[in-house]
PDB file of N, CA, C, O and CB in Angstrom:
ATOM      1  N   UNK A   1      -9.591  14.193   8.221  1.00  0.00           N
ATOM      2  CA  UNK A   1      -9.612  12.762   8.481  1.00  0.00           C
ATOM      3  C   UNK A   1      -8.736  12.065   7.435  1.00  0.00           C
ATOM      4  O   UNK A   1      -8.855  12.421   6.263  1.00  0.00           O
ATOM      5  CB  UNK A   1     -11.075  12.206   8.454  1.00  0.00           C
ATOM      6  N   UNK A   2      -7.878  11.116   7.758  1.00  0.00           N
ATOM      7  CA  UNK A   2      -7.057  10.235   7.093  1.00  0.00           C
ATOM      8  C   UNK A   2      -7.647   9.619   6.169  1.00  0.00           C
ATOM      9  O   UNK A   2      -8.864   9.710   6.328  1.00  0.00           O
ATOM     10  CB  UNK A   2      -6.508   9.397   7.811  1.00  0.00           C
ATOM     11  N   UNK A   3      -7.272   8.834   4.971  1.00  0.00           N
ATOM     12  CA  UNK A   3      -7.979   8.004   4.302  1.00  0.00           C
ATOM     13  C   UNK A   3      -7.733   6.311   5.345  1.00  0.00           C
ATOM     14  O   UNK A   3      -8.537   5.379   5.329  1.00  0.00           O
ATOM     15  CB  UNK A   3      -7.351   8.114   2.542  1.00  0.00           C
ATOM     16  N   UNK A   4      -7.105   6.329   5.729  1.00  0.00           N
ATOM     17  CA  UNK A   4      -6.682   5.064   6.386  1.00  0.00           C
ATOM     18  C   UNK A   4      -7.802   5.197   7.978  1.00  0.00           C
ATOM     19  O   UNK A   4      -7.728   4.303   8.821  1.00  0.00           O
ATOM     20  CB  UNK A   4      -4.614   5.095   6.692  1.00  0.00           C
ATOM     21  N   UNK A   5      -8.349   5.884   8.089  1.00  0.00           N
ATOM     22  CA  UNK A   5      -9.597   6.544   9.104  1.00  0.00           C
ATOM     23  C   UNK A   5     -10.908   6.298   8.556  1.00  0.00           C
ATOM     24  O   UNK A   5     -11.865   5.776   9.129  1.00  0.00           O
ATOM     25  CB  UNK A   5      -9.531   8.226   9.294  1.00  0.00           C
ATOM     26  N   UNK A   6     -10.826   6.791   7.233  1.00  0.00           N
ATOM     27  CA  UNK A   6     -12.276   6.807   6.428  1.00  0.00           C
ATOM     28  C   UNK A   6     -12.202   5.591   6.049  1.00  0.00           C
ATOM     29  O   UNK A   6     -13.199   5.017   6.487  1.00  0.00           O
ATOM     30  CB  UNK A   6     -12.566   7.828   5.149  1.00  0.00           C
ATOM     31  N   UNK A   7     -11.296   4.610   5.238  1.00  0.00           N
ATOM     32  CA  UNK A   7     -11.591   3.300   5.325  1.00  0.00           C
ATOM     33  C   UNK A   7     -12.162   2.785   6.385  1.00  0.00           C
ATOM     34  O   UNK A   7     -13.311   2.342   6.376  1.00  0.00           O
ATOM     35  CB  UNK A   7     -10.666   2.682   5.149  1.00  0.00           C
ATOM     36  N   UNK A   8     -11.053   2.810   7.853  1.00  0.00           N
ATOM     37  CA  UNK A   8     -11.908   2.019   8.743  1.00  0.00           C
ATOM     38  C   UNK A   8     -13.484   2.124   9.217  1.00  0.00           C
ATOM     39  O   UNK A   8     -14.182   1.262   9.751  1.00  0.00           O
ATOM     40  CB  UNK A   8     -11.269   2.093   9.772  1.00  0.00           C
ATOM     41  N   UNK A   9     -13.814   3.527   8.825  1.00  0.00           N
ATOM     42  CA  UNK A   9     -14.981   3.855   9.270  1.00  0.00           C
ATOM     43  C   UNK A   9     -15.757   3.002   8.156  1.00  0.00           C
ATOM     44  O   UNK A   9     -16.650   2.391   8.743  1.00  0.00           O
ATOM     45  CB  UNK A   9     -15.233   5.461   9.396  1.00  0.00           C
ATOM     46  N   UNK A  10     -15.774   2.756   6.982  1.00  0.00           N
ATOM     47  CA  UNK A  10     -16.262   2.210   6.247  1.00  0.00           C
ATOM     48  C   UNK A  10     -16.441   0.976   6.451  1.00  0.00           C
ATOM     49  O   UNK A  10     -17.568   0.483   6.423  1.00  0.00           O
ATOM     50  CB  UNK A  10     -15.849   2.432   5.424  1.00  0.00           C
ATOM     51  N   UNK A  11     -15.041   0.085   6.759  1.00  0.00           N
ATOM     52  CA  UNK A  11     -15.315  -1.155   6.975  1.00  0.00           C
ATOM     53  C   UNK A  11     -16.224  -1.140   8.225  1.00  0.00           C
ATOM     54  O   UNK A  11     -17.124  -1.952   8.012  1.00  0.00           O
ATOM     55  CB  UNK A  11     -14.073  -1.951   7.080  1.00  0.00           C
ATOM     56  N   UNK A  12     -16.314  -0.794   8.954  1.00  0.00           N
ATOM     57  CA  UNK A  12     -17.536  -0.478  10.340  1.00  0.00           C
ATOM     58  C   UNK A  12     -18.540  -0.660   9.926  1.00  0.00           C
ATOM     59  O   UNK A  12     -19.193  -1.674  10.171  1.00  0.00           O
ATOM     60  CB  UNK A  12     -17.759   0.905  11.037  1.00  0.00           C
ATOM     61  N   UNK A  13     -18.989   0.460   9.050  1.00  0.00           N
ATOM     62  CA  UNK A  13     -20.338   0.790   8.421  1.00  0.00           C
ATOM     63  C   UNK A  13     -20.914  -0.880   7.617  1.00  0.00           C
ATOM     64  O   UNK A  13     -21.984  -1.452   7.826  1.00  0.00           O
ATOM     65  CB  UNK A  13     -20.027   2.303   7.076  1.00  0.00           C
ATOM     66  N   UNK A  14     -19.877  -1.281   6.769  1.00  0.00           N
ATOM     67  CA  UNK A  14     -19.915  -2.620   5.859  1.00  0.00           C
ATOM     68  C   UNK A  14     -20.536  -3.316   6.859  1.00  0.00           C
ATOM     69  O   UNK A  14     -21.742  -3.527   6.734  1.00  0.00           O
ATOM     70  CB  UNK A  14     -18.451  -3.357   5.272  1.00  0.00           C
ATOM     71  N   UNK A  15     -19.839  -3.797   8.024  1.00  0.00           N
ATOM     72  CA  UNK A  15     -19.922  -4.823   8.671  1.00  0.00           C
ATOM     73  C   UNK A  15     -21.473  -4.969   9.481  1.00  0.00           C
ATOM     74  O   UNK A  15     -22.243  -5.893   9.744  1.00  0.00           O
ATOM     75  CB  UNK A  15     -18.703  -4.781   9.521  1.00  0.00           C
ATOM     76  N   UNK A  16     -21.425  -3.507   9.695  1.00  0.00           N
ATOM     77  CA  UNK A  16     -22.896  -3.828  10.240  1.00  0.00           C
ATOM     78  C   UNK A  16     -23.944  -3.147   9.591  1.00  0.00           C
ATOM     79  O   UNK A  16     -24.521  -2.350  10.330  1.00  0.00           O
ATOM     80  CB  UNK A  16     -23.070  -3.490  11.679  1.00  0.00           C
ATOM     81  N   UNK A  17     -24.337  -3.210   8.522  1.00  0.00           N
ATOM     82  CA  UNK A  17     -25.166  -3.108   7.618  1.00  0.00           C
ATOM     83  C   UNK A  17     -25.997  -4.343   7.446  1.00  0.00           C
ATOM     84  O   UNK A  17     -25.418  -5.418   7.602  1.00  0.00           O
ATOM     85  CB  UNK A  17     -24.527  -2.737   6.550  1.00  0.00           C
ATOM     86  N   UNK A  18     -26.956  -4.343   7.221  1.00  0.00           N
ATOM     87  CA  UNK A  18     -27.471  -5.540   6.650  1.00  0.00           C
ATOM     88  C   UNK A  18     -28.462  -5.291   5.655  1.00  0.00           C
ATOM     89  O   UNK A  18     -29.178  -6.285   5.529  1.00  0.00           O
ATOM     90  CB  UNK A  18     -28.006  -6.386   7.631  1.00  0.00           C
ATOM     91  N   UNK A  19     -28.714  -4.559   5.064  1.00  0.00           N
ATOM     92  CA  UNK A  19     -29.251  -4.508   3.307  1.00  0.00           C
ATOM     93  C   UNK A  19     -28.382  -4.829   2.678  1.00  0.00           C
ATOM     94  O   UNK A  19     -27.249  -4.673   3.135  1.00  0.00           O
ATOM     95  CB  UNK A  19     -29.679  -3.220   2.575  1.00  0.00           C
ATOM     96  N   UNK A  20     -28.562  -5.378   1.438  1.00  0.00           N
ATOM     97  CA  UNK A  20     -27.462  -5.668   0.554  1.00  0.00           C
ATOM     98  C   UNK A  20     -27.285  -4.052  -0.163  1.00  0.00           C
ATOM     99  O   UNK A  20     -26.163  -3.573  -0.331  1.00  0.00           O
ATOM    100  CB  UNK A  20     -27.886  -7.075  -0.626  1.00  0.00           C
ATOM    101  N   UNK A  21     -28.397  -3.402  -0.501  1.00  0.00           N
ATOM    102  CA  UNK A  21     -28.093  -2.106  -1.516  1.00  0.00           C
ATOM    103  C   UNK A  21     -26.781  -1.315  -1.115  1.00  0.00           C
ATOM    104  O   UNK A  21     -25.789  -1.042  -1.792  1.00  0.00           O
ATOM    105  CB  UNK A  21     -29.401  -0.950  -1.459  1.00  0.00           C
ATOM    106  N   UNK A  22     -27.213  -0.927   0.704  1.00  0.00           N
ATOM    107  CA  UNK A  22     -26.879  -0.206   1.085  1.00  0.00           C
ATOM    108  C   UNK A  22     -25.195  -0.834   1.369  1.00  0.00           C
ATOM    109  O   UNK A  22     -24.252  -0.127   1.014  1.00  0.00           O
ATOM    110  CB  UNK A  22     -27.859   0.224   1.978  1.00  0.00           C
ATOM    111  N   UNK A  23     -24.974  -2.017   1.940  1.00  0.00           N
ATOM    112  CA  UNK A  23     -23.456  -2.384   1.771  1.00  0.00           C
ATOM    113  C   UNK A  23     -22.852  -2.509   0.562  1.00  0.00           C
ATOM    114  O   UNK A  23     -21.623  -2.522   0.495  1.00  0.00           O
ATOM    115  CB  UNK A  23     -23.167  -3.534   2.310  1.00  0.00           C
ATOM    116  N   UNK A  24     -23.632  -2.617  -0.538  1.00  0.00           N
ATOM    117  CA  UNK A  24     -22.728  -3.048  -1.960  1.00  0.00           C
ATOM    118  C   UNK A  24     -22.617  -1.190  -1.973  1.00  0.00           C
ATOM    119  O   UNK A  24     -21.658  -0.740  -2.600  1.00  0.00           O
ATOM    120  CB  UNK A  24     -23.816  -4.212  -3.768  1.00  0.00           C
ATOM    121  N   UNK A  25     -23.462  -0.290  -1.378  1.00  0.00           N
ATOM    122  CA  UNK A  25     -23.016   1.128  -2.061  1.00  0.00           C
ATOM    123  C   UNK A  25     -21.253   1.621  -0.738  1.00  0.00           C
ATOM    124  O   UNK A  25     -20.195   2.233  -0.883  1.00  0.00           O
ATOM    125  CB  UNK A  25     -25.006   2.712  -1.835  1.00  0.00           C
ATOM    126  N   UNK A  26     -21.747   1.090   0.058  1.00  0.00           N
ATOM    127  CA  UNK A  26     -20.365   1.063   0.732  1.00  0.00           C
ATOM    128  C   UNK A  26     -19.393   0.449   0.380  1.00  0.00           C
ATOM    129  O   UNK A  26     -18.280   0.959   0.509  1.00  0.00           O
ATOM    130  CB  UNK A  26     -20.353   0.714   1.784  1.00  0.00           C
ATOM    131  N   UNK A  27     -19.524  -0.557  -0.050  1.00  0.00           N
ATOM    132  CA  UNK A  27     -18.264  -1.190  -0.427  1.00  0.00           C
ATOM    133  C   UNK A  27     -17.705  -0.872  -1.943  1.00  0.00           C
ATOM    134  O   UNK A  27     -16.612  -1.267  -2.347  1.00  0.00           O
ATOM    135  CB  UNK A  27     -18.478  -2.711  -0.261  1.00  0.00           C
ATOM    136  N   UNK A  28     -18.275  -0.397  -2.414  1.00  0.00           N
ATOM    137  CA  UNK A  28     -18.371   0.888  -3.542  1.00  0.00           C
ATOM    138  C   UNK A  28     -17.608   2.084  -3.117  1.00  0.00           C
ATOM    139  O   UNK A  28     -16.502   2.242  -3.634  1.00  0.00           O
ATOM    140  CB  UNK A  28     -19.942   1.449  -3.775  1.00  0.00           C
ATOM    141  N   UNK A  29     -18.011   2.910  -2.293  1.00  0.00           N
ATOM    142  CA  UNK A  29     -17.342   3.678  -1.731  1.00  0.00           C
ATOM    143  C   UNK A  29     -16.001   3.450  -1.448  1.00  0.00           C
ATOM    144  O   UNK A  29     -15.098   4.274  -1.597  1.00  0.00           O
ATOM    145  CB  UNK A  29     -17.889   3.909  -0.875  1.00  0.00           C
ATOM    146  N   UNK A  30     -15.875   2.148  -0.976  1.00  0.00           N
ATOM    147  CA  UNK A  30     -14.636   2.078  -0.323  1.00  0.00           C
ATOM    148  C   UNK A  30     -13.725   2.031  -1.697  1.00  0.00           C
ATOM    149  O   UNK A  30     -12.764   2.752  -1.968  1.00  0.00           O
ATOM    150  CB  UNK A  30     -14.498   0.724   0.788  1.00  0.00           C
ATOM    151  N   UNK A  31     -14.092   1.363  -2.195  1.00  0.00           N
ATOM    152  CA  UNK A  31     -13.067   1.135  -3.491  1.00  0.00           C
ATOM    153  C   UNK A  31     -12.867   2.312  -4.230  1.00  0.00           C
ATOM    154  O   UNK A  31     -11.796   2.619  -4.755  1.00  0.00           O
ATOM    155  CB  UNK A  31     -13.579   0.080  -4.556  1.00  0.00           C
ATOM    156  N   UNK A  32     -14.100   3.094  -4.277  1.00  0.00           N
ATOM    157  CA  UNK A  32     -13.270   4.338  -4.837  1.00  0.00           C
ATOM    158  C   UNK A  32     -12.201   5.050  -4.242  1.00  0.00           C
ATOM    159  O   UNK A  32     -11.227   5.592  -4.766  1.00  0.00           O
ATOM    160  CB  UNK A  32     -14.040   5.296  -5.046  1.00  0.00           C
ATOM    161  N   UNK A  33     -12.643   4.931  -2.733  1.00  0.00           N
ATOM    162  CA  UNK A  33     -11.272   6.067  -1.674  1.00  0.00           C
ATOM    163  C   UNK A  33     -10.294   5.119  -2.089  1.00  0.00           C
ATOM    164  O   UNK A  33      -9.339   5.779  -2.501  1.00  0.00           O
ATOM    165  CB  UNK A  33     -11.332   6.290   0.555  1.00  0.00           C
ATOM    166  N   UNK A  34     -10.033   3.807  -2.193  1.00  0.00           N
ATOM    167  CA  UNK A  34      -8.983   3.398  -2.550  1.00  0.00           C
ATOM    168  C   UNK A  34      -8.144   3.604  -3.716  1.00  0.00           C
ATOM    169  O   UNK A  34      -6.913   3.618  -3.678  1.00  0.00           O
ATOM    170  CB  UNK A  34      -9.161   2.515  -2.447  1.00  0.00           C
ATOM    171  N   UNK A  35      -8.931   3.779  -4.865  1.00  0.00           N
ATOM    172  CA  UNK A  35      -9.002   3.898  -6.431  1.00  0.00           C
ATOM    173  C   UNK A  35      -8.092   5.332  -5.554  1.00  0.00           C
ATOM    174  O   UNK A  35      -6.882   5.371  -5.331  1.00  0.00           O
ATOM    175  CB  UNK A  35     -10.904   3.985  -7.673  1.00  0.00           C
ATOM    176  N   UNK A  36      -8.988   6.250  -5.241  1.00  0.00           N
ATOM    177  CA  UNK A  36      -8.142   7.892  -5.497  1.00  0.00           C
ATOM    178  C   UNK A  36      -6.878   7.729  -4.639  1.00  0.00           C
ATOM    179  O   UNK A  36      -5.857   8.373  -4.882  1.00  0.00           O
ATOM    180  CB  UNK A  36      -9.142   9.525  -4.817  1.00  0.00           C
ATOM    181  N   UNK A  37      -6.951   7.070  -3.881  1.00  0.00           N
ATOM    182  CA  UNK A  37      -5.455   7.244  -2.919  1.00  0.00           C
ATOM    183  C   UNK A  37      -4.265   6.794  -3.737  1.00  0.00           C
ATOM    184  O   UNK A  37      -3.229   7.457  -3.784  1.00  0.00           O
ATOM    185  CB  UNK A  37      -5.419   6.205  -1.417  1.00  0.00           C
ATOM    186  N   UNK A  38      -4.406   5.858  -4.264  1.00  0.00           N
ATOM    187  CA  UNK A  38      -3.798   5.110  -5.365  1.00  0.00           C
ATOM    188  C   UNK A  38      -2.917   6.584  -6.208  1.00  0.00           C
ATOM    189  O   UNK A  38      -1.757   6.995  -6.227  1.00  0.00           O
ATOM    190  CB  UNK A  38      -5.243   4.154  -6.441  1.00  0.00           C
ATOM    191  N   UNK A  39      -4.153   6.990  -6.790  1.00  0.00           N
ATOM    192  CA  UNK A  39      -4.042   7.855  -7.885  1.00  0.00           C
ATOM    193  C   UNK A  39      -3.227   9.288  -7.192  1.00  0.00           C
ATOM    194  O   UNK A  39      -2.750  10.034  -8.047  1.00  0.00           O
ATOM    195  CB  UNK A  39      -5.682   8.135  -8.563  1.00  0.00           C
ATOM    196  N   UNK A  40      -3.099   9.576  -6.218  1.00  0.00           N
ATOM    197  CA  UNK A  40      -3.180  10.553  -5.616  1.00  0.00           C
ATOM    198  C   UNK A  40      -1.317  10.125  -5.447  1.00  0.00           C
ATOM    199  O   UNK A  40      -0.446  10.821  -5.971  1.00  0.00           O
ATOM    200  CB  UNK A  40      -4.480  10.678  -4.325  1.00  0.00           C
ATOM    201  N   UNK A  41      -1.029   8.905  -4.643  1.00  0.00           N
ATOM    202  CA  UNK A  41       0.289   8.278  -4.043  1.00  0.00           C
ATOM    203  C   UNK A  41       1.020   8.337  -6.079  1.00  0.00           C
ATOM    204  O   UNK A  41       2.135   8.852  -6.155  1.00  0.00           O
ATOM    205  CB  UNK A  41      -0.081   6.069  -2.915  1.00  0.00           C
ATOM    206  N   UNK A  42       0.498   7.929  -7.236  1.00  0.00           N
ATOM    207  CA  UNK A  42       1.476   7.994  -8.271  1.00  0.00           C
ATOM    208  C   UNK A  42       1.582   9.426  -8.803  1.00  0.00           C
ATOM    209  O   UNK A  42       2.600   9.709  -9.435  1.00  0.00           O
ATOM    210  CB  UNK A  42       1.131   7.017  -9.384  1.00  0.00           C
ATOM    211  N   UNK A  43       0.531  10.468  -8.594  1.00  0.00           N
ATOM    212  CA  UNK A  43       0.634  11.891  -9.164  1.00  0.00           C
ATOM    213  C   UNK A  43       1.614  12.555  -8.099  1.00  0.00           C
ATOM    214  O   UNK A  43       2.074  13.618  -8.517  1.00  0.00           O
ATOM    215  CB  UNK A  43      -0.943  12.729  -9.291  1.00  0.00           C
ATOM    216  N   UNK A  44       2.102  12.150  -6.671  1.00  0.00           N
ATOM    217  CA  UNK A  44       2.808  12.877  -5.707  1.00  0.00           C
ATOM    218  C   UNK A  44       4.181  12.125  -6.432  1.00  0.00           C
ATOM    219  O   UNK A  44       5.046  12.803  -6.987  1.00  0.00           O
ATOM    220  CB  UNK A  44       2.352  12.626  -3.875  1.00  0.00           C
ATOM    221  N   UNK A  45       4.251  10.630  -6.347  1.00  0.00           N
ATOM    222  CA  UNK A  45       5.531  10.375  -7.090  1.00  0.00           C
ATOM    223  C   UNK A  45       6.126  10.979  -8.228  1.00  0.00           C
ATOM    224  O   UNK A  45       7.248  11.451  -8.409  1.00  0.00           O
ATOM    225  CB  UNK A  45       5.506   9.312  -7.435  1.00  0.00           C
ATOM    226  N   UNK A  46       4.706  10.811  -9.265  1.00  0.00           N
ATOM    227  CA  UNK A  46       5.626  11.952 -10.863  1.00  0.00           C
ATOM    228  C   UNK A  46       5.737  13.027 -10.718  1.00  0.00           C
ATOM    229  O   UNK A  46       6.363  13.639 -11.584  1.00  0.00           O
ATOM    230  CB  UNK A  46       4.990  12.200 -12.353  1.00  0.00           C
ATOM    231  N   UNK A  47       5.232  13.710  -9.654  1.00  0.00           N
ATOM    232  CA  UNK A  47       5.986  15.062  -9.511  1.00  0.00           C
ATOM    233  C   UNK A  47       7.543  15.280  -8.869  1.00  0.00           C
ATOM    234  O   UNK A  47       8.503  15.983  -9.184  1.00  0.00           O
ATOM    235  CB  UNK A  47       5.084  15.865  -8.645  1.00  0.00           C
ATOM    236  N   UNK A  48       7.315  14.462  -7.980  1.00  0.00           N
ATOM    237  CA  UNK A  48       9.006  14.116  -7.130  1.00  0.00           C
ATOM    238  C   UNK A  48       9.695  13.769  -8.559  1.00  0.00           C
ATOM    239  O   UNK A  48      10.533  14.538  -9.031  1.00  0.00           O
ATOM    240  CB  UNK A  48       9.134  12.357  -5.671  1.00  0.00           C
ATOM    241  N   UNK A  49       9.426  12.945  -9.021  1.00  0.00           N
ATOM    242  CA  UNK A  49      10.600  12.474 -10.175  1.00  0.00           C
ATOM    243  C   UNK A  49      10.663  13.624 -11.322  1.00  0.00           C
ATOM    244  O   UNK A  49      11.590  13.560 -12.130  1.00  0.00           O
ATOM    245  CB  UNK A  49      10.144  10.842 -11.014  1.00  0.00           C
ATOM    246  N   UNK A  50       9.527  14.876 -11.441  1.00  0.00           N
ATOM    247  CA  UNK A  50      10.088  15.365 -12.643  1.00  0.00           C
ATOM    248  C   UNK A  50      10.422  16.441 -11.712  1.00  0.00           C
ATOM    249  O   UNK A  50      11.088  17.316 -12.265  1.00  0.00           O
ATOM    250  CB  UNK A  50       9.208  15.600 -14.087  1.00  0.00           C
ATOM    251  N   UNK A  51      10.217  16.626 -10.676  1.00  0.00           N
ATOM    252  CA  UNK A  51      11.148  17.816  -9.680  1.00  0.00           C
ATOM    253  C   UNK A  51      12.963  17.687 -10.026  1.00  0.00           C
ATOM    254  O   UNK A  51      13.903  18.453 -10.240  1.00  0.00           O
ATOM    255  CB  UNK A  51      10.861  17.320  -7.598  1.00  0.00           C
ATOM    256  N   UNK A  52      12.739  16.377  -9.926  1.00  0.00           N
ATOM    257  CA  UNK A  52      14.277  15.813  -9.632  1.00  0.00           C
ATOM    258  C   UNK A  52      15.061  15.223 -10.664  1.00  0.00           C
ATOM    259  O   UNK A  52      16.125  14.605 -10.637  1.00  0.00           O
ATOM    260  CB  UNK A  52      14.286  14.751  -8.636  1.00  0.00           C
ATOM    261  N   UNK A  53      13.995  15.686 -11.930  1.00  0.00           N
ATOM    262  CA  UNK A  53      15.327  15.303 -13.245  1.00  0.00           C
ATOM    263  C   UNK A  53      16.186  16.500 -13.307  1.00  0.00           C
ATOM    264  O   UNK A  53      16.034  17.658 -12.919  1.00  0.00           O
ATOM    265  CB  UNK A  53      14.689  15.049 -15.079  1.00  0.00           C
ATOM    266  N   UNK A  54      17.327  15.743 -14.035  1.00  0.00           N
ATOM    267  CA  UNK A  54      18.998  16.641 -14.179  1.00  0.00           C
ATOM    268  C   UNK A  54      18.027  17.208 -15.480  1.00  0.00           C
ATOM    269  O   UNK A  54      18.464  18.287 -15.881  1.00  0.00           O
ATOM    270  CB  UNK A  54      21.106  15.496 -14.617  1.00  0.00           C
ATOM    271  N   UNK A  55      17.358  16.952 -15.896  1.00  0.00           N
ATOM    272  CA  UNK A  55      16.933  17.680 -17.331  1.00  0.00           C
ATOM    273  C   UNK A  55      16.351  19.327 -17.343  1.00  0.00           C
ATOM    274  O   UNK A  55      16.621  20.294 -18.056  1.00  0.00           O
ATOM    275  CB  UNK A  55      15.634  16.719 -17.978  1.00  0.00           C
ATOM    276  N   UNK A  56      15.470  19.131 -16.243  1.00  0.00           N
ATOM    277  CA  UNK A  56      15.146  20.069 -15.571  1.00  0.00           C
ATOM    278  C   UNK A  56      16.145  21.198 -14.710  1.00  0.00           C
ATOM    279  O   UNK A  56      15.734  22.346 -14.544  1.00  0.00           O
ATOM    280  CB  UNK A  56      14.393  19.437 -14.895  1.00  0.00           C
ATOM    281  N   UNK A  57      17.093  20.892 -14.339  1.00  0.00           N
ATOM    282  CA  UNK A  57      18.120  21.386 -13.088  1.00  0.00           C
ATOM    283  C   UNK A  57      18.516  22.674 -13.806  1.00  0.00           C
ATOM    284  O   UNK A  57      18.284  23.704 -13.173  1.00  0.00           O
ATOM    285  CB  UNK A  57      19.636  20.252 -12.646  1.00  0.00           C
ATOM    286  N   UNK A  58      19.179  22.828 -15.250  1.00  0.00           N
ATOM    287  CA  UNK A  58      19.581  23.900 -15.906  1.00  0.00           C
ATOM    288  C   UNK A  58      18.671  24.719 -15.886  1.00  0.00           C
ATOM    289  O   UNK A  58      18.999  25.905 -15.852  1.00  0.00           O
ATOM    290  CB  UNK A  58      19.976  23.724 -17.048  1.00  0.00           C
ATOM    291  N   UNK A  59      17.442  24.415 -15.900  1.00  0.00           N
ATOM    292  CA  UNK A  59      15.973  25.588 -16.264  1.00  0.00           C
ATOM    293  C   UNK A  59      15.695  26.395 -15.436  1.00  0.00           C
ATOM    294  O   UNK A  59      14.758  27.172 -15.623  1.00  0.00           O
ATOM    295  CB  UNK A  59      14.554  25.050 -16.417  1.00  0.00           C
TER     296      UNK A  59
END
């Protein structure tokens, strides 16, 4: 499943919830899948960029 899948399923879940515990722990959730995607999209970039230094190329 996508993260852009598991969000929506989340916002679903948010919307029709009606405890507060249980939506503040979803909307919790959500922010973490966001937090890691984040983290996930700059660790795929610094690898592309140290793939692709000339510094590296001789090695």
């Amino acid at each position: 499943m996508e993260i852009i899948e598991k969000i929506r399923l989340l916002d679903a879940w948010i919307a029709e919830e009606k405890e507060y515990k249980e939506r503040a722990l979803l909307v919790a959730a959500k922010t973490l899948l966001l937090e890691q995607a984040k983290r996930i999209e700059q660790a795929h970039g610094e690898l592309d960029g140290r793939m692709w230094s000339p510094e590296n190329w001789s090695k």
